[in-house]
C-alpha positions, 0 to 999 in steps of 0.5 A: 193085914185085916186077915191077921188075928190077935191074941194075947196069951199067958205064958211064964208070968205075964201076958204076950200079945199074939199075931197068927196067920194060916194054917199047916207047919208053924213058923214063930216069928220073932222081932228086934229093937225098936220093932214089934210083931208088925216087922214081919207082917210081909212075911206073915201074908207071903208065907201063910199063903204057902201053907204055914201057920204063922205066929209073930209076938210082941216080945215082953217089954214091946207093943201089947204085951206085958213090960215088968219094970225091972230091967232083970226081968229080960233076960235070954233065960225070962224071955226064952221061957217067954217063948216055951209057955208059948209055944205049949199055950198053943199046943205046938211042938216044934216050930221053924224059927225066923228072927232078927235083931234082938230076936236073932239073939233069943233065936240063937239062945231058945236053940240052945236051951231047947233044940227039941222045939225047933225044926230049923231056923233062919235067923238074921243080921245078928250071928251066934257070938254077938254076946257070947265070947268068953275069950277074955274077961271082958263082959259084952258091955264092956268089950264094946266101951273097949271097941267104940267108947263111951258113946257107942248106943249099946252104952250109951243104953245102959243108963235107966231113963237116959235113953227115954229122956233123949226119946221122948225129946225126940218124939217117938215118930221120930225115933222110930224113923231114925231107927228104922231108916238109919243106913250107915254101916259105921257104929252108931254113935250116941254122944250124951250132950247131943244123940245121934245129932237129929234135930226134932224138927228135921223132915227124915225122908221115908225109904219106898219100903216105909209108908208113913202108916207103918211108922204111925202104927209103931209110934202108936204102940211105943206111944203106949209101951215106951222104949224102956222095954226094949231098952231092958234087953241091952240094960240085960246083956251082962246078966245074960252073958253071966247066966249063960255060962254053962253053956259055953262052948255048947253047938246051936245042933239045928239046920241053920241059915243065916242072912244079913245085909252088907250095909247092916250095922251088924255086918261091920263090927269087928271081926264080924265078917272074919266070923261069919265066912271063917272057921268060927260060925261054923264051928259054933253052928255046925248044921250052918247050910248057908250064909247070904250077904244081901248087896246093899241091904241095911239092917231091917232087911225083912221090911227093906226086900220082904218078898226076898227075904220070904223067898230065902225063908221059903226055900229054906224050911221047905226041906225039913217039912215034917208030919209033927206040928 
């Protein structure tokens, strides 16, 4: 980890701090919520040692890197271009892409914008009509008060300070450990008189994958950011969906593959799987080579089996190595 270098870069108004390791064909790392560019620290180590020169930001809003305070500064379109100024700053073309959570969703959106930046991408828990459809004349907040209710957490989130206020009576090691060690499958619930119903005082037991060090170092950081950040993303979702519109119907036109846990929130929204291994993904992404379902995986499978999870990155972006960096 000392290895490591950190960097902050200034790209499309505000400033991205920058973790980077290795040398040789780029890999740009991108994390969700509630997490930072540590997320990926096992794959960074794995994957540099194989040759790849790897680059994990704290998205706006997270960690050490600028947080404008207006919810509409987050949108796919500000944090894309976030990504852009990027990749220019560090005087790359073209990179292989790795994501998940919220990062599965700029992922799939930067393929949109720019396929011309991305050699291929391997993305994760979160597929490709998440926020999108445009079937109904629901937005996404709306189709999922329609699905869950009023309590559903992406709701739940939309309310500025609401969430923080329950956070902060928390604690945010606590927070940081309901996230991050949370395996019900079922949507998480958030009713307003009582969360997710964990006492502040309550002991949550740490899986073998999370020492207490890695959440003293996310507590550390969302001691100094906040939550609102990464709140912002969901206080986005129908701004998002409203400015994407002219791309509707538009393919993800990149090698693509596609992992998720079968544990993973994610996995068992409705009609989530009907998606995944129908007609529907591949459809919307039609160079989509391969789908893995890892068998009792929960949602923050990089950190729960990192060294699988560097081993399905590796054994995919090997096959599109390319001379251009």
């Amino acid at each position: 980890m000392e290895k490591i270098e950190h960097k902050t870069i200034h790209t499309n108004g505000i400033n991205l701090h920058v973790a980077e390791l290795g040398q040789g064909q780029p890999i740009l790392f991108l994390h969700g919520f509630p997490e930072l560019w540590y997320s990926w620290r096992h794959q960074m180590l794995a994957l540099s040692s194989l040759g790849y020169r790897t680059i994990a930001p704290d998205l706006r809003g997270y960690g050490d890197s600028d947080a404008p305070k207006s919810p509409d500064q987050y949108t796919v379109l500000h944090v894309v271009g976030d990504l852009v100024g990027l990749l220019d700053a560090l005087g790359i073309d073209k990179v292989f892409l790795v994501a998940h959570d919220w990062g599965a969703i700029i992922a799939w959106n930067l393929c949109l914008f720019r396929p011309d930046r991305v050699m291929a991408l391997v993305n994760t828990s979160v597929g490709f009509d998440w926020f999108r459809p445009r079937d109904s004349v629901m937005k996404p907040v709306e189709r999922f008060r329609s699905l869950f209710g009023d309590d559903y957490y992406v709701c739940r989130f939309q309310d500025p300070g609401e969430a923080e206020e329950y956070f902060a009576h928390l604690s945010i090691k606590q927070t940081v450990k309901i996230f991050l060690t949370g395996r019900d499958p079922r949507p998480p619930m958030m009713p307003k008189k009582i969360g997710f119903g964990v006492p502040p005082d309550y002991q949550i037991p740490l899986p073998s994958w999370l020492s207490e060090e890695d959440v003293n170092y996310y507590a550390s950081k969302f001691d100094k950011s906040g939550f609102t950040g990464g709140l912002n993303y969901y206080r986005c979702l129908d701004l998002s969906w409203e400015l994407t519109g002219p791309w509707h119907g538009q393919q993800i036109q990149v090698p693509v593959k596609f992992i998720v846990g079968d544990q993973d929130i994610t996995y068992h929204i409705p009609g989530a799987k009907e998606y995944i291994h129908g007609e529907g993904f591949k459809r919307d992404v039609p160079y989509l080579e391969e789908v893995v379902v890892m068998e009792g995986v929960a949602h923050f499978l990089m950190q729960e089996k990192p060294d699988e999870i560097s081993s399905h990155i590796h054994n995919f972006i090997k096959k599109f190595q390319s001379s251009k960096m």
